[in-house]
C-alpha positions as CSV (number, residue, x, y, z in Angstrom):
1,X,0.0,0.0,0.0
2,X,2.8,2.9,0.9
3,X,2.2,5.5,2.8
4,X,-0.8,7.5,2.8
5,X,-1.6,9.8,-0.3
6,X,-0.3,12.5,-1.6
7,X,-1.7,15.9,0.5
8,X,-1.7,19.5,0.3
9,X,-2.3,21.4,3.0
10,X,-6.1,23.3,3.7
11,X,-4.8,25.9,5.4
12,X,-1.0,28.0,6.4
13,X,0.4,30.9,7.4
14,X,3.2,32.4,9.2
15,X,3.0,33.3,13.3
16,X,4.5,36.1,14.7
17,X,6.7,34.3,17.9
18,X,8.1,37.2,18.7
19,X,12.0,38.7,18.3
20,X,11.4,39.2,15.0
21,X,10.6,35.9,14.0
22,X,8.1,34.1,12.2
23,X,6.9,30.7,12.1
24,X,5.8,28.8,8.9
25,X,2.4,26.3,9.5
26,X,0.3,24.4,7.9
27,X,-2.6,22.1,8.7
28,X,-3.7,19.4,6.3
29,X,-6.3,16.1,6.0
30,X,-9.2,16.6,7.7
31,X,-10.1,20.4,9.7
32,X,-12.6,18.0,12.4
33,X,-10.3,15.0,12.7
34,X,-7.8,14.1,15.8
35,X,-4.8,17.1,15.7
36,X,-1.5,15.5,15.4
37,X,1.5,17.6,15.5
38,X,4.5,16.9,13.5
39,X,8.1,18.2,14.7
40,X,10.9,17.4,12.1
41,X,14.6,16.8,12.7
42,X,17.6,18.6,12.7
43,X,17.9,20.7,14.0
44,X,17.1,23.0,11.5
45,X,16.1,20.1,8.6
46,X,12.6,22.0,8.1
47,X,9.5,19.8,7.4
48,X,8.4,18.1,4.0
49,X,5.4,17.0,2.2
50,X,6.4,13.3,2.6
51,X,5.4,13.9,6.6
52,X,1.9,14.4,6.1
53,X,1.6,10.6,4.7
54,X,2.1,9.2,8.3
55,X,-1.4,10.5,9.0
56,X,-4.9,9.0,7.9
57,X,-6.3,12.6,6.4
58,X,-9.8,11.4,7.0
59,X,-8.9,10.8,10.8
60,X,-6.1,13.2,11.4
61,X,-6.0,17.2,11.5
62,X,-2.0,17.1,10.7
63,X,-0.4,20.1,12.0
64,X,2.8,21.2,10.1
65,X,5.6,23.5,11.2
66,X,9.1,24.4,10.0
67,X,11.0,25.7,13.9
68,X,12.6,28.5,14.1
69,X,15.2,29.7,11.6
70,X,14.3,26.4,9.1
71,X,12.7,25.8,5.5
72,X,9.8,28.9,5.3
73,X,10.3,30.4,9.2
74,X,11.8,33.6,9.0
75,X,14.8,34.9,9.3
76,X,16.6,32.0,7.9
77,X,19.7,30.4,10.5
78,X,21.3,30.6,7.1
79,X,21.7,34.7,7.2
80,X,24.6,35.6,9.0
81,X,22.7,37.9,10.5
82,X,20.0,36.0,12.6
83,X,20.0,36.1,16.0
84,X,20.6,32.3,17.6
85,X,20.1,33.2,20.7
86,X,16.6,33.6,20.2
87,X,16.2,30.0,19.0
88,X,16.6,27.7,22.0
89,X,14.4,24.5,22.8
90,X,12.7,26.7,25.4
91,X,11.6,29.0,22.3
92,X,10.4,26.1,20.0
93,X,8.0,24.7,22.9
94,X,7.0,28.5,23.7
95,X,5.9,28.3,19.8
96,X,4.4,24.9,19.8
97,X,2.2,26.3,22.5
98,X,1.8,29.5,20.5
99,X,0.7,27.9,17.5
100,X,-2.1,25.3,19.5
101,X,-3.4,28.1,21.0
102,X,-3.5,30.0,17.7
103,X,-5.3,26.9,15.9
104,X,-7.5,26.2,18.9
105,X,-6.5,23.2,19.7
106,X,-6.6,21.3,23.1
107,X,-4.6,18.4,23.0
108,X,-2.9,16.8,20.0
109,X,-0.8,13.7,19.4
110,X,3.0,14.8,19.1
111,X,5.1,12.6,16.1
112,X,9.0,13.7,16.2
113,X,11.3,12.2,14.0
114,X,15.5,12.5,15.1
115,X,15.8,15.8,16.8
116,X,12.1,16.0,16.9
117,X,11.7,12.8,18.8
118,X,13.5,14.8,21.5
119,X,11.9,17.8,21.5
120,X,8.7,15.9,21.4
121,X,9.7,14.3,24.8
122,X,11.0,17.5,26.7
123,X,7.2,18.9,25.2
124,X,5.4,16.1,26.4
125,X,7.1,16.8,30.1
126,X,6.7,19.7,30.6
127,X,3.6,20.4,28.9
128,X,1.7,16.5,29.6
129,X,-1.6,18.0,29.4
130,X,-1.9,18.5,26.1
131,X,0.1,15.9,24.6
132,X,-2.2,12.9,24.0
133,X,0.1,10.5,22.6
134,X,3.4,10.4,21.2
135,X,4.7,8.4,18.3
136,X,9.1,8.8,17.9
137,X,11.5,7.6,15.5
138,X,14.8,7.5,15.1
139,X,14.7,8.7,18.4
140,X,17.3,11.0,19.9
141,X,17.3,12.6,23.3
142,X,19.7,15.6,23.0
143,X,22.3,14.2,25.7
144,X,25.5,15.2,25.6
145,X,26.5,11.7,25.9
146,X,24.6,11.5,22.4
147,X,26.5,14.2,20.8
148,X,29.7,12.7,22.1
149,X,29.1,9.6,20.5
150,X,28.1,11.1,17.1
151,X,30.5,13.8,16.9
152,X,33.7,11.8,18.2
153,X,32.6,8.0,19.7
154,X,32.3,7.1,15.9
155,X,35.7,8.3,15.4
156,X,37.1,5.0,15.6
157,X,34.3,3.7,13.3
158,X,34.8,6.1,10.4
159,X,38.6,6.9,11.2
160,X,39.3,8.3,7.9
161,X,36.1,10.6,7.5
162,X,36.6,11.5,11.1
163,X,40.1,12.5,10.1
164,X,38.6,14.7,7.3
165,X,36.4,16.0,9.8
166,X,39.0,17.3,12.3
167,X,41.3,18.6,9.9
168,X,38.7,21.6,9.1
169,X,39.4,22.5,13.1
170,X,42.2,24.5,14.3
171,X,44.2,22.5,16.3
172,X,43.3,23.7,19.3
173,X,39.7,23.3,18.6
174,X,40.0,19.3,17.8
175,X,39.5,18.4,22.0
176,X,36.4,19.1,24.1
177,X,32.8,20.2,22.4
178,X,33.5,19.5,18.7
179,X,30.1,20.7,17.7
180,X,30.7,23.9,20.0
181,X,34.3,24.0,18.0
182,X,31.8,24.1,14.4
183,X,29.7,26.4,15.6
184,X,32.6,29.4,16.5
185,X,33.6,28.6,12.4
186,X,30.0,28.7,11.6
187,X,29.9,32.3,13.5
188,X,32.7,33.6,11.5
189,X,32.3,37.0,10.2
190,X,34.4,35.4,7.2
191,X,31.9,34.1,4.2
192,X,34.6,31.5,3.5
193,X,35.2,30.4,6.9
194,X,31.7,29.6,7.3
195,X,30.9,27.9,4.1
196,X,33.8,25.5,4.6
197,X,32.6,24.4,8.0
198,X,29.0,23.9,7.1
199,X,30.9,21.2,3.7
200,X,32.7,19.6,6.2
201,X,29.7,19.4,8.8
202,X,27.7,18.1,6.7
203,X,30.3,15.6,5.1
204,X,30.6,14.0,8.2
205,X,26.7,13.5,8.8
206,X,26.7,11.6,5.7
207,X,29.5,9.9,6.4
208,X,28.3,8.4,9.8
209,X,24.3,8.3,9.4
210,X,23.5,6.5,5.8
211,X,20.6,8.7,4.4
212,X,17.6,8.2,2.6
213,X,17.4,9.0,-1.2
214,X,17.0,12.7,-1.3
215,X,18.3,13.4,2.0
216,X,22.1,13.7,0.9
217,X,21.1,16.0,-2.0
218,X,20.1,19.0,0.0
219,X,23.4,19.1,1.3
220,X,24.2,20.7,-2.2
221,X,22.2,23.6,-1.3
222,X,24.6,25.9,0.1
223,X,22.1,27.6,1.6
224,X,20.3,24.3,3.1
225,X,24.0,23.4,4.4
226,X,24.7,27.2,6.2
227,X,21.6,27.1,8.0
228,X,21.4,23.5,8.9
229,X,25.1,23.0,10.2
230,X,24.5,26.4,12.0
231,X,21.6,24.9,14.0
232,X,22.9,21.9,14.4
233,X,26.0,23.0,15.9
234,X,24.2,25.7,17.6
235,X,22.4,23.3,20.0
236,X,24.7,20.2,19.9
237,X,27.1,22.9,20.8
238,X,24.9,24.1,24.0
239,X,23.2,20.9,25.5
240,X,20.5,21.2,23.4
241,X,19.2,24.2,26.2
242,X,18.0,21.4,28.2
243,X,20.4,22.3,31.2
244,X,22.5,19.3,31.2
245,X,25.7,19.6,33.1
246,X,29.1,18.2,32.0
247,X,29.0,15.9,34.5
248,X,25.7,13.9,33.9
249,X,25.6,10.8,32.4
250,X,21.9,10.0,31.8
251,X,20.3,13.5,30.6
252,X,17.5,15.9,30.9
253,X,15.3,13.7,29.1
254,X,15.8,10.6,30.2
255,X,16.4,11.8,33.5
256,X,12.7,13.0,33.7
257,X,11.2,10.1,31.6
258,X,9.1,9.9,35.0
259,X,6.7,12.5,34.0
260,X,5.8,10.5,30.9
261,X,3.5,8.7,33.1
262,X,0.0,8.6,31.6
263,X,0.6,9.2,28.4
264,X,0.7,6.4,26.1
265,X,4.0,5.8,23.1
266,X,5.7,4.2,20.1
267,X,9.3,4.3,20.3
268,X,10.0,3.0,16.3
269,X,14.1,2.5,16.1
270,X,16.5,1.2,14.0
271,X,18.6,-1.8,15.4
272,X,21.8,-0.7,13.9
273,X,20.9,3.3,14.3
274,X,24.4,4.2,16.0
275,X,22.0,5.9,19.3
276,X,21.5,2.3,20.4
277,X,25.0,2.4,21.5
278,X,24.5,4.3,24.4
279,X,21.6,1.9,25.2
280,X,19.2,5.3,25.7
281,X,16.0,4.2,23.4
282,X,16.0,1.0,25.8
283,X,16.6,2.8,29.0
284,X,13.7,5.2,27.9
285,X,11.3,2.6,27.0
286,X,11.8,0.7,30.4
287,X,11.2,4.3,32.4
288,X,8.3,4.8,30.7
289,X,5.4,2.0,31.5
290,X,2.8,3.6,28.7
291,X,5.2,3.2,25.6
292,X,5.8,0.2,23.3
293,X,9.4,0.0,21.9
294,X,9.5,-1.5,18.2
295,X,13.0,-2.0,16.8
296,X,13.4,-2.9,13.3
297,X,16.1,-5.1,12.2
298,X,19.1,-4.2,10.7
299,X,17.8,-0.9,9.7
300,X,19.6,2.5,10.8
301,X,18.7,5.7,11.5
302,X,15.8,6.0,9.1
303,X,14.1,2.8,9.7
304,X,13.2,2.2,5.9
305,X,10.0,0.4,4.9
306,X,9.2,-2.1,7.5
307,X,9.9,1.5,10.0
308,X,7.4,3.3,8.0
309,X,4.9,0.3,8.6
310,X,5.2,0.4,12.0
311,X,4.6,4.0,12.1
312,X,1.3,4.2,10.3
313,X,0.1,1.4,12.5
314,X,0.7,3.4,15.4
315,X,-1.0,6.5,14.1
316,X,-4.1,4.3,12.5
317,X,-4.0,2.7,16.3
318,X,-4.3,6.4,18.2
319,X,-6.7,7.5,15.5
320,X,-9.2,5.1,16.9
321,X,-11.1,5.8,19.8
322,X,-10.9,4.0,22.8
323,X,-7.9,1.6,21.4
324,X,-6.2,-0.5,24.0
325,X,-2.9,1.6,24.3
326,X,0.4,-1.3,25.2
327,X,2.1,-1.1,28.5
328,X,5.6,-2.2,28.4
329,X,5.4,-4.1,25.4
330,X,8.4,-4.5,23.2
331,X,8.7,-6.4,20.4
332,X,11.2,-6.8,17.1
333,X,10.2,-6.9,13.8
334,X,10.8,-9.5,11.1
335,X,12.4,-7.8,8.2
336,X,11.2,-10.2,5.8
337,X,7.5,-9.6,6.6
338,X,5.2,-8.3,4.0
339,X,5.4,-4.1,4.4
340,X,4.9,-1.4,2.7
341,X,7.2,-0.7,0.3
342,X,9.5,2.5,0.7
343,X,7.5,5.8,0.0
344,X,8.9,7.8,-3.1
């Protein structure tokens, strides 16, 4: 079957969150059906039409948004010019809340893919009221122990891209935060400077996280690659905002997976997506009673076809009322099932 048809939205429009920034939305399938929110991943990838498919649009009102300084939101990460300091987690929830109040909306179900995923959790705490359900892939948590891991664990994995990757650092820059080191070149008042930073940034992503057809190709953009390295490093560089200190091992997020309780999850993760290493999608699932934990086999960070199966079961699950939600289940998928074959 694939994934659902081809949408366009009913409605957008852009909302004014404030400092001079404004926020591209846009709602889609049907304007009476179950609101589901949609955060993309990044940070700073912007959303895509491919999202909306996840969604039954005659049982879903799917809410749209590109965060702050991504795809239509204005200004642009990729203007030197923007201010960053106005685009911290605490201003994307401040906007999520903007925009449901703006849509009149009371509670919606929250899907985060990557960098969403993690957003969508720190949302879901501290705003469990109106957050019905969550559905997460590739799921990330924003722990510096994560951005360790990605931006020097694999290292040892990758040894000569990593090399490649370190080289564009001064050499005093190559120990301690190396998405902190990025960021300063990303900052630079030099044009050059920053465009060869954002190459090599996002040389190494593709080097370490095998992408989905179409994914890789944006990195031509130069544009696309200024503001996405820029935001990336921006919050990889910072803790993600979520207050993490050097010292802790575990992480905002998971740290707090206790005020999940009540609210019911699909956790949707690649076996072989490099995060498993840190064991953190597990350790979520077993904090959090309410969520179900599906790993597909030996698929990565984008879990691929049998991934994209598991997701539209969980949204056609939530869409019905009064479905039995899973307590602690967790269960791994057979690869060579019938699914649906990879969306175009």
């Amino acid at each position: 079957m694939g994934l659902y048809p081809v949408i366009e939205p009913y409605d957008h429009g852009m909302l004014d969150v404030g400092a001079g920034n404004r926020v591209y939305w846009e709602t889609c399938g049907n304007p009476h059906g179950k609101p589901a929110l949609v955060l993309h991943g990044g940070p700073g990838s912007g959303t895509g039409p491919n999202l909306r498919r996840y969604f039954d649009p005659a049982a879903y009102r799917i809410v749209l948004l590109d965060q702050r300084g991504a795809g239509r939101s204005l200004p642009r990460a990729s203007a030197h010019d923007t201010d960053m300091s106005v685009n911290t987690t605490a201003h994307l929830m401040a906007d999520l809340e903007r925009l449901r109040a703006h849509l009149g909306i009371e509670r919606w179900l929250v899907w985060g893919v990557s960098w969403g995923s993690a957003l969508g959790l720190r949302y879901a705490q501290t705003h469990p009221g109106v957050v019905s359900e969550l559905v997460l892939t590739g799921v990330a948590t924003g722990s510096n122990a994560e951005v360790a891991l990605l931006t020097r664990g694999l290292g040892k994995i990758f040894p000569e891209a990593h090399e490649r990757f370190l080289a564009e650092l001064p050499p005093k820059e190559r120990e301690g935060n190396l998405a902190a080191a990025y960021n300063r070149l990303l900052e630079s008042p030099d044009p050059v400077v920053r465009d060869r930073a954002a190459r090599a940034w996002t040389d190494w992503e593709t080097a370490i996280i095998p992408a989905p057809p179409g994914s890789v190709a944006r990195y031509r953009d130069p544009e696309f690659r200024r503001g996405f390295a820029r935001t990336v490093t921006h919050y990889w560089g910072n803790g993600h905002f979520l207050g993490e200190g050097d010292g802790d091992d575990e992480g905002v997020v998971l740290r707090d997976a206790h005020l999940l309780k009540g609210i019911p999850g699909t956790l949707v993760q690649g076996s072989l997506d490099f995060g498993n290493l840190l064991g953190i999608v597990w350790r979520l699932h077993h904090a959090w009673p309410e969520s179900e934990l599906i790993l597909v086999d030996e698929a990565g960070h984008d879990a691929g076809a049998v991934g994209d199966e598991a997701l539209l079961a969980a949204t056609d699950k939530y869409a019905r009322a009064g479905a039995p939600t899973p307590r602690g289940s967790s269960r791994l998928t057979d690869p060579s099932a019938p699914a649906r074959p990879p969306s175009p």
